[in-house]
C-alpha positions as CSV (number, residue, x, y, z in Angstrom):
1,X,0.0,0.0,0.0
2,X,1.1,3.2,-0.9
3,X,2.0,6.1,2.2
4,X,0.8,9.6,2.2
5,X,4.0,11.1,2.0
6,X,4.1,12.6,5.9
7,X,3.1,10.9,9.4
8,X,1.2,11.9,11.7
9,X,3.2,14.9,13.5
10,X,5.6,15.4,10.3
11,X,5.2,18.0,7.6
12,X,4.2,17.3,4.1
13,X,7.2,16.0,2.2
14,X,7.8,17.2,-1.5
15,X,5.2,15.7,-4.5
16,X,7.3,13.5,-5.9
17,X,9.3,15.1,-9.2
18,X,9.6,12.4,-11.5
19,X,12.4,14.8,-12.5
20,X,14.5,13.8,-9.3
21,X,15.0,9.9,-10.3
22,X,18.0,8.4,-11.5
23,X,17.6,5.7,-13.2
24,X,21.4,4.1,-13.4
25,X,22.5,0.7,-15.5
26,X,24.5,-1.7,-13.6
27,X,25.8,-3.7,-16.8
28,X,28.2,-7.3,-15.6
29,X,27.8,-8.6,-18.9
30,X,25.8,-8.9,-22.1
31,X,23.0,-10.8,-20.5
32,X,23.6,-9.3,-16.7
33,X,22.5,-6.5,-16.1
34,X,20.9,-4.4,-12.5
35,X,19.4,-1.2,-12.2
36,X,20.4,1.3,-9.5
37,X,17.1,3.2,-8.9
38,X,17.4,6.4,-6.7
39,X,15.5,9.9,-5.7
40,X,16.6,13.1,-5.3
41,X,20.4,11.7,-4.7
42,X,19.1,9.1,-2.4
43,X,19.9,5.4,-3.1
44,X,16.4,3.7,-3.3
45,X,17.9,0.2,-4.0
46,X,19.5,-2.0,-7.2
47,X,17.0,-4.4,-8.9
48,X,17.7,-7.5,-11.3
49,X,16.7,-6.5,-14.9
50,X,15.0,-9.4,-17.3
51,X,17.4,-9.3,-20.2
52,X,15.9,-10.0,-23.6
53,X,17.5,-10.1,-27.0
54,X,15.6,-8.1,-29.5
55,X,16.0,-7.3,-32.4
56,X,19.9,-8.1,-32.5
57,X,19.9,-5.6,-29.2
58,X,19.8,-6.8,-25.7
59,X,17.3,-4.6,-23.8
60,X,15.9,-4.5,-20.0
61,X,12.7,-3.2,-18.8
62,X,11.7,-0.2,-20.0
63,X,12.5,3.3,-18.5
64,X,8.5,3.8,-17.1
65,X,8.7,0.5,-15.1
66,X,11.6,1.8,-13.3
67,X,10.0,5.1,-12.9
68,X,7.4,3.6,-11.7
69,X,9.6,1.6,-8.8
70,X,11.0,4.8,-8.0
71,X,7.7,6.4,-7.7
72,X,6.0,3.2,-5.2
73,X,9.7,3.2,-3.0
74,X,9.8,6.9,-2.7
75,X,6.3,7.7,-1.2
76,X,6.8,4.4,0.6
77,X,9.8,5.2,2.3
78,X,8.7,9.1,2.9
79,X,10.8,10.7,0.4
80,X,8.0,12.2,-1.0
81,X,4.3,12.7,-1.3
82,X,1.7,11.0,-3.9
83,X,0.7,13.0,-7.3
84,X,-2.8,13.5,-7.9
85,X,-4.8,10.4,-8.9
86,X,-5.1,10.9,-12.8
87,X,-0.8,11.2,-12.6
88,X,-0.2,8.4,-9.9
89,X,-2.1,6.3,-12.3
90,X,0.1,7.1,-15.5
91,X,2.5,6.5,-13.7
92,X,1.5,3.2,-11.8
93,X,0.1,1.4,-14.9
94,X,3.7,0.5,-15.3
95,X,3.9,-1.5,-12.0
96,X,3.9,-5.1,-13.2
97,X,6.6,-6.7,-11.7
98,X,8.9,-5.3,-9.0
């Protein structure tokens, strides 16, 4: 379940910025590869990507699913607060797997 961003005697954190992730590749080989996920400079944790070869390219999960981890860990953990609905929901659609 998602937080709301501040408890109970705390100050409303921040909406989240999807501008404030960083979304770093961790790349061991052609078939290993982790992702480092943070927010606003703050380590949210390194995830196991599904590596695929297509197209002649080796590719991980997209950018939004990522986005989408940093978006779930961050109000989670009180980094920051939830969007509005219609913009949580863009952004949770991609929420599949992690």
């Amino acid at each position: 379940m998602l937080g709301t961003g501040a408890g109970p005697s705390e100050t409303p954190k921040p909406v989240f910025d999807p501008a404030l992730v960083s979304i770093e590749q961790k790349r061991f080989s052609h078939t290993q590869w982790e992702i480092l996920v943070c927010y606003n400079g703050q380590r949210i944790e390194q995830y196991g990507d599904k590596i695929e070869l297509i197209g002649g390219e080796y590719r991980g999960y997209p950018r939004e699913e990522w986005m989408a981890v940093a978006y779930r860990e961050a109000i989670a953990r009180d980094m920051a607060s939830r969007l509005p609905v219609v913009e949580e929901a863009a952004i949770t659609t991609h929420l599949t797997r992690h």
